[in-house]
C-alpha positions in Angstrom: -94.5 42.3 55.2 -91.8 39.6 55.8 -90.0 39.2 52.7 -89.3 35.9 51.2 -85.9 34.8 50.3 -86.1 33.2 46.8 -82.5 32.5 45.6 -81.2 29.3 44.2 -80.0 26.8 46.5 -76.2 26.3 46.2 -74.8 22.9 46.0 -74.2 22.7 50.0 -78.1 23.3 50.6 -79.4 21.2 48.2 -77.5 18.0 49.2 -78.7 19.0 53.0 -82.0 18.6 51.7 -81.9 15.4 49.5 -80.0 13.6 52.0 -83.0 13.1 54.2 -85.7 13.0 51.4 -83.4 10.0 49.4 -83.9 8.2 52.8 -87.4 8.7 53.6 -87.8 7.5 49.7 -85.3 4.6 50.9 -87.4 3.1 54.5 -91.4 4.4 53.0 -91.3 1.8 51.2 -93.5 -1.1 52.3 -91.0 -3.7 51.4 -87.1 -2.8 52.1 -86.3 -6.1 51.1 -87.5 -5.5 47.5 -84.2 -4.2 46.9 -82.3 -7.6 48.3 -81.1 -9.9 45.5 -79.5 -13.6 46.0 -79.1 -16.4 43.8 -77.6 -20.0 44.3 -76.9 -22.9 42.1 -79.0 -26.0 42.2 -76.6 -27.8 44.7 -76.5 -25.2 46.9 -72.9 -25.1 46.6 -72.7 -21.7 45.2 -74.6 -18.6 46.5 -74.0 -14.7 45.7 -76.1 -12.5 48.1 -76.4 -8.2 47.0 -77.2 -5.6 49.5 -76.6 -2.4 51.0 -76.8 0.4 53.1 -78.0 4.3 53.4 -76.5 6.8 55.6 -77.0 10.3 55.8 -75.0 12.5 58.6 -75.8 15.8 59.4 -73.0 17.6 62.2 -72.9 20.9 63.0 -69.4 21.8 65.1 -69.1 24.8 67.3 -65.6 25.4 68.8 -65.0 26.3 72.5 -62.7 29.4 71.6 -62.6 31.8 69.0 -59.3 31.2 67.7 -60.3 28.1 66.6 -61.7 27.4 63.1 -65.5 28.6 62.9 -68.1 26.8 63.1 -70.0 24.5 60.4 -72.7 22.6 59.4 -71.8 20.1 57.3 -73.6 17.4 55.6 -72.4 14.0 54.1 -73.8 10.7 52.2 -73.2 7.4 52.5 -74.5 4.7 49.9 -72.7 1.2 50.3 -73.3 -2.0 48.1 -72.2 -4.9 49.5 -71.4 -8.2 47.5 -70.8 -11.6 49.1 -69.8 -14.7 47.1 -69.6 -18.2 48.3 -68.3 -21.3 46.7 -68.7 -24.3 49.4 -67.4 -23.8 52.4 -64.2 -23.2 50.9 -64.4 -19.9 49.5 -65.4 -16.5 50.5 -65.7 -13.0 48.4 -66.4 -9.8 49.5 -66.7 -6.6 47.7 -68.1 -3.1 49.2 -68.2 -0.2 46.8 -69.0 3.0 48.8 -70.0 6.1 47.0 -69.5 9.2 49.1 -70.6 12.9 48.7 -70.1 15.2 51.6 -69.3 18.7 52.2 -66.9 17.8 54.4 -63.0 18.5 52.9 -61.9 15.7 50.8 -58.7 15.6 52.9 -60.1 14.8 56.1 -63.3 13.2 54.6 -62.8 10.0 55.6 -61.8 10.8 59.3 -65.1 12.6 59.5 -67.0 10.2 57.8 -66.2 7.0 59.6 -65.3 8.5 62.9 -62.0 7.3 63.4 -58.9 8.0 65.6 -56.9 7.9 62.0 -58.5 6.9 58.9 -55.7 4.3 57.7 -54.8 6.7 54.3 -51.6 5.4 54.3 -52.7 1.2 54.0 -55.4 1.9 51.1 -54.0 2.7 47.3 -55.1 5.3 45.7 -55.9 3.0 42.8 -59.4 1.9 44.4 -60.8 5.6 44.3 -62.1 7.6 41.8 -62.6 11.5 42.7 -65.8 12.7 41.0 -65.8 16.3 42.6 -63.6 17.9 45.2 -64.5 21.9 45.3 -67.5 23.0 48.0 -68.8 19.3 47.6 -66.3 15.9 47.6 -67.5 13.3 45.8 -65.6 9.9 45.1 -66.6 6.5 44.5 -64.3 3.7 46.6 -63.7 0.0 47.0 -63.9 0.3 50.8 -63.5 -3.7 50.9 -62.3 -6.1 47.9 -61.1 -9.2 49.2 -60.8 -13.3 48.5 -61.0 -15.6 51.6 -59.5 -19.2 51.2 -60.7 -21.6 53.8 -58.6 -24.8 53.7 -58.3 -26.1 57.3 -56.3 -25.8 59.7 -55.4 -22.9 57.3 -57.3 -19.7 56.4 -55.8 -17.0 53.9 -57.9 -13.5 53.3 -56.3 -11.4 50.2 -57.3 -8.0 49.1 -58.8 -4.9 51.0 -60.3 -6.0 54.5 -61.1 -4.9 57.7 -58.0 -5.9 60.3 -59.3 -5.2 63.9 -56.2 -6.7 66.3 -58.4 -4.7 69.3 -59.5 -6.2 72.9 -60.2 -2.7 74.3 -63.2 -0.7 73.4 -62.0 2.7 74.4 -58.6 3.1 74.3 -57.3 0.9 71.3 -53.5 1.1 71.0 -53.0 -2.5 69.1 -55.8 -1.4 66.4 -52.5 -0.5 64.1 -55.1 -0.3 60.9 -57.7 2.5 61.1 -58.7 2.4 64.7 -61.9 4.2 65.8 -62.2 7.1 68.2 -62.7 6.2 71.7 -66.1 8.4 71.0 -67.0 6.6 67.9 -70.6 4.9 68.5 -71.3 3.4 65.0 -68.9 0.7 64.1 -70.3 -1.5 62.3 -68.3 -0.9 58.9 -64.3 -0.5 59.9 -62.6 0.3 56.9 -60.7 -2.1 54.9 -56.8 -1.8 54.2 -54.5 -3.3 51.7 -53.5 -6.8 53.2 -52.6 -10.7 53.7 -54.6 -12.4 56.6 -53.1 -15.9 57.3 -54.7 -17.7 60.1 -53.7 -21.1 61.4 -55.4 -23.3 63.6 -53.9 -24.9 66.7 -56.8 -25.8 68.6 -60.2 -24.8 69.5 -59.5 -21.9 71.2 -55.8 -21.1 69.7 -54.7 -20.0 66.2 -51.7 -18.3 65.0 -52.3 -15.7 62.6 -49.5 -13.1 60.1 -50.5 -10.1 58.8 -48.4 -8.6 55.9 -50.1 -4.8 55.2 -49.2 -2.4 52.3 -48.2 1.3 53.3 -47.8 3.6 49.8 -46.4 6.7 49.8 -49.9 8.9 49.3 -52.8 7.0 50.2 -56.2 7.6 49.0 -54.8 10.9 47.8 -56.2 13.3 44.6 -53.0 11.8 42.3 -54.3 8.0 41.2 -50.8 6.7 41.1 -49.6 5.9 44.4 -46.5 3.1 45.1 -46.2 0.9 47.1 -44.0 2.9 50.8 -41.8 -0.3 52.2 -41.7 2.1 55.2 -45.2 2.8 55.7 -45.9 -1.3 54.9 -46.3 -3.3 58.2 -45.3 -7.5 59.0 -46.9 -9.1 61.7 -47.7 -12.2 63.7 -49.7 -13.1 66.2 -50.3 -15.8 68.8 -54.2 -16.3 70.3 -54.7 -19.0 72.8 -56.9 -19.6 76.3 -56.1 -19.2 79.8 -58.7 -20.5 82.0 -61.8 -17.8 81.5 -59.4 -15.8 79.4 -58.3 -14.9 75.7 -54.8 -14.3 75.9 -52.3 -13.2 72.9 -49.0 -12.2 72.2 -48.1 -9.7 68.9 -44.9 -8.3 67.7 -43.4 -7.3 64.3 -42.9 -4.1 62.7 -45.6 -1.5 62.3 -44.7 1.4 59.8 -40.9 0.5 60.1 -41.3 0.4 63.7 -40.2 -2.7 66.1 -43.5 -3.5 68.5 -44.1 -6.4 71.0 -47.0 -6.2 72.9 -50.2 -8.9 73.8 -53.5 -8.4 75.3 -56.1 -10.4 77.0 -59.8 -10.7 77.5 -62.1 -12.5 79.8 -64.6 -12.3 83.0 -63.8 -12.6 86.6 -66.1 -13.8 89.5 -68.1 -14.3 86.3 -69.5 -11.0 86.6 -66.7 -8.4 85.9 -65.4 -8.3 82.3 -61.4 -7.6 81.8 -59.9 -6.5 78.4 -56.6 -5.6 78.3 -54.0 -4.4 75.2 -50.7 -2.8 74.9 -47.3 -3.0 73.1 -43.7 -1.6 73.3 -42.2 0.6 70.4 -39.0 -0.2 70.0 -36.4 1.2 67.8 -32.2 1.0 67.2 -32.1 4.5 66.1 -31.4 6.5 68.8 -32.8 9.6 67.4 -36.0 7.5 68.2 -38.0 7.0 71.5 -39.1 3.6 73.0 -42.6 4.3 74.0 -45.2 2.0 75.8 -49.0 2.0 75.6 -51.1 0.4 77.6 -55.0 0.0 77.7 -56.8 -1.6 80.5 -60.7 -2.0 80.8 -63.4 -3.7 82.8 -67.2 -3.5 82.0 -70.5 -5.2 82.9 -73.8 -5.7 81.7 -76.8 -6.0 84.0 -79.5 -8.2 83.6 -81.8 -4.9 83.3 -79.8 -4.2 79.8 -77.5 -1.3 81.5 -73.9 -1.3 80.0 -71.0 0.1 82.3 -67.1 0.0 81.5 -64.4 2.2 82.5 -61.0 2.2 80.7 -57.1 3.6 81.9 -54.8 4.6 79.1 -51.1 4.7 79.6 -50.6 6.4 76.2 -46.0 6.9 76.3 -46.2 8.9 73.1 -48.1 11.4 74.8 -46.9 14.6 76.7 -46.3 14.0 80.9 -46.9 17.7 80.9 -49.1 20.7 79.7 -45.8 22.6 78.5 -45.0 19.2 76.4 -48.0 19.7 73.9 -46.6 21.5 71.6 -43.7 19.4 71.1 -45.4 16.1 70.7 -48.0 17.8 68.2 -44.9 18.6 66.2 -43.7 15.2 66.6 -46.9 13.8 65.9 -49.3 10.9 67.9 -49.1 8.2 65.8 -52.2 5.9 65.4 -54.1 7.2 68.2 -54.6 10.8 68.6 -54.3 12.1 72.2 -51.8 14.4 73.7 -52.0 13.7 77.3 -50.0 10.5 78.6 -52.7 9.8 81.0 -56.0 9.3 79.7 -59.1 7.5 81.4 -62.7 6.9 79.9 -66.0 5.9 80.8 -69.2 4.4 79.4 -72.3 3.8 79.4 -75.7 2.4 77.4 -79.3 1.1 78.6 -82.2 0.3 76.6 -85.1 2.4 77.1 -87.5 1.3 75.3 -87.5 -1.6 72.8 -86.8 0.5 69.9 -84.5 3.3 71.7 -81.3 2.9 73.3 -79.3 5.4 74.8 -75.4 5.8 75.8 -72.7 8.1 76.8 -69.3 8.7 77.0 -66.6 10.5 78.8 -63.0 11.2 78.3 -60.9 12.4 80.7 -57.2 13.7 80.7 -55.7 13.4 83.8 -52.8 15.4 82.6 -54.5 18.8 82.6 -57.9 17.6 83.7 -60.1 18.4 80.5 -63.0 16.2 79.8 -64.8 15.2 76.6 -68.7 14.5 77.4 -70.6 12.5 74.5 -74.4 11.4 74.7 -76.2 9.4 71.6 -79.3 7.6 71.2 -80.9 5.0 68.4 -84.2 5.1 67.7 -85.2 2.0 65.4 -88.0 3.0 63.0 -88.2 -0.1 60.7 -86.7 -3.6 61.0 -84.4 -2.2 58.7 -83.8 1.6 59.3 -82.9 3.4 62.0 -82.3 7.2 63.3 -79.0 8.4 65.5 -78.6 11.2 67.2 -75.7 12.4 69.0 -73.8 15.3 71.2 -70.5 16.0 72.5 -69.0 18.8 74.2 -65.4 19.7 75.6 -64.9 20.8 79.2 -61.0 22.7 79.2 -59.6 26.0 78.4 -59.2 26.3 74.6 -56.2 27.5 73.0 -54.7 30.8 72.5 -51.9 32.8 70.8 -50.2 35.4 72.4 -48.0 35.9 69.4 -47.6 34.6 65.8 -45.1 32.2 66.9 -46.1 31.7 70.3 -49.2 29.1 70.3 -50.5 27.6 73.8 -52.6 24.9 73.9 -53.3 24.3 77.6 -55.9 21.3 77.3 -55.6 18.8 75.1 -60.0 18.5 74.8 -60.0 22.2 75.1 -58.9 21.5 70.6 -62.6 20.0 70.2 -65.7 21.6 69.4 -69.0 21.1 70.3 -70.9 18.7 68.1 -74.5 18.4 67.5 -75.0 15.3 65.2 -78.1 13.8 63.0 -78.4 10.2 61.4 -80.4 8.2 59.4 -79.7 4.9 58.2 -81.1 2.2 56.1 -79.9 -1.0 55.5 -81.5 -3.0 52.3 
């Protein structure tokens, strides 16, 4: 006779089980809208709109060699509430409060959870989280944006937590200072907010300047609620935005995290059927204990009239190791706001839509340094207007690391670090 395994659940089962039944309470309902709520004054003047939305992520990781941590199946969820407040056409609020219980680590939760090259720790106070567990399941409740927007033309001033997205690449991001995503990362549509001062100023119709000032503290969203303000993890910068025939073209420079940069990028369409996008800047620094280091992203893409998405990106990535023997070293030194090892990095993409309700896409990194690849497949499937169900799949292509002695690690592919990764999604927005 088969015998029956009747124990409890621990905590880790039961949330991978409530997870997907919570969500399939969420989108059976007849009428997702129900839980919408808006009101408006009489004159119209004043509106305040309520709504949200539902993830729950399933990933199991597997990694390439043994030495490596083990595998996992982890499960995390998402549930964010989203406030918008307008007075006029003058006025703008914003408030999303994201409640988060995963399995994940609380330490590199929010990596995980948002898919992101670096999660931005370092721009967002501790002050606007409160831990509610952080044994076998994390828990915390966040203000993942909190911000005022002031509209008084030609000038336009945001305050508070907010998303700042300085990007033209989609890949390869190097002027995304602020919680960039991975180059892998297909779900963007929430970037997470950091601590900040937006000022934009009109020029013309196509040309603004705009000055960023960004608060760095010394923790981030950390486990100790006090966290001060870091004057060298704060950032101070401007911006220039203006068009060139077909193309977007600005110029940046400031300091980043107590570094010097100058950089630009442009974005536009040639022969009115090849996209462009281009970004880089220069780190520059008097010290000379510190390296000048230059990165570069360059990008075209085109979309087809049958729906089929291609683009192809190089990255010239200076803080990155010329050679294999170089890895170790630039891990100890660390990578900065985007996380790759090799200097020269490439990537490719594509998405088509195969069906009305299903659309599929992949990915593939490549280091031309020691030749390892990253190959990553996903595909949306929309089940309601308002709810939808991912599903996606990497794996690494490179020799994972080993360690002939305690002190003697070798990493000899940079893509050889990740593991395979088998992820499940479902989302509902309401």
């Amino acid at each position: 006779m088969e015998r029956v395994d009747r124990r409890p659940l621990n905590r880790r089962q039961r949330l991978g089980i409530l997870g997907p039944l919570a969500l399939i309470g969420a989108v059976g309902a007849p009428a997702p809208a129900w839980a919408f709520a808006g009101w408006a004054s009489s004159d119209g003047e004043a509106t305040l709109e309520l709504r949200g939305n539902f993830r729950w992520n399933e990933i199991g990781t597997a990694p390439l060699d043994p030495d490596l941590p083990d595998a996992a199946l982890e499960h995390t969820t998402f549930v964010r509430l989203v406030g918008e407040a307008f007075v006029g056409s003058w006025l703008f609020t914003e408030v999303h409060a994201l409640q988060v219980v995963s399995t994940v680590p609380e330490q590199p939760l929010n990596a995980a959870a948002f898919n992101l090259a670096r999660p931005g720790e370092r721009n967002r106070t501790a002050a606007l989280r409160w831990t509610q567990a952080r044994d076998d399941v994390s828990a915390f409740l966040e203000l993942d944006r909190a911000a005022v927007r002031l509209t008084l033309p030609p000038f336009d001033l945001t305050v508070g937590r907010q998303p700042i997205n300085l990007a033209t690449a989609t890949l390869f991001t190097p002027n995304d200072f602020f919680a960039p995503f991975a180059a892998q990362a297909f779900f963007r549509v929430y970037k997470p907010g950091v601590d900040a001062l937006h000022l934009n100023v009109e020029l013309g119709p196509f040309s603004y300047l705009a000055a960023y000032a960004v608060l760095g503290y010394e923790r981030g969203s950390e486990l100790e609620p006090e966290d001060p303000v870091d004057l060298a993890q704060s950032s101070l910068l401007g911006r220039a935005v203006t068009s060139v025939g077909s193309f977007e073209v600005s110029l940046l420079g400031g300091v980043v995290a107590d570094r010097l940069v100058v950089g630009g990028g442009l974005q536009g369409e040639v022969f009115e059927w090849l996209g462009v996008r281009a970004e880089g800047h220069a780190k520059l620094d008097e010290d000379p204990g510190e390296t000048r280091e230059l990165l570069l992203s360059v990008g075209v893409e085109h979309r087809f009239d049958s729906s089929l998405f291609l683009l192809a990106e190089y990255y010239f990535n200076g803080a990155g190791a010329a050679r294999v023997g170089e890895y170790l070293s630039t891990l100890q030194r660390g990578l900065g706001d985007l996380p790759y090892l090799g200097q020269h990095q490439v990537g490719a993409g594509a998405s088509y839509e195969l069906t009305p309700l299903l659309t599929g896409s992949l990915r593939v990194l490549a280091n031309l340094v020691d030749g390892s690849m990253l190959l990553a497949g996903y595909a949306e499937y929309s089940l309601l207007d308002d709810a939808e169900l991912a599903v996606s799949l990497s794996a690494p292509l490179g020799e994972g690391p080993s360690t002939p002695g305690p002190l003697a690690p070798s990493v000899p592919t940079e893509y050889g670090l990740y593991p395979f990764a088998a992820s499940l999604e479902l989302r509902a927005y309401f």
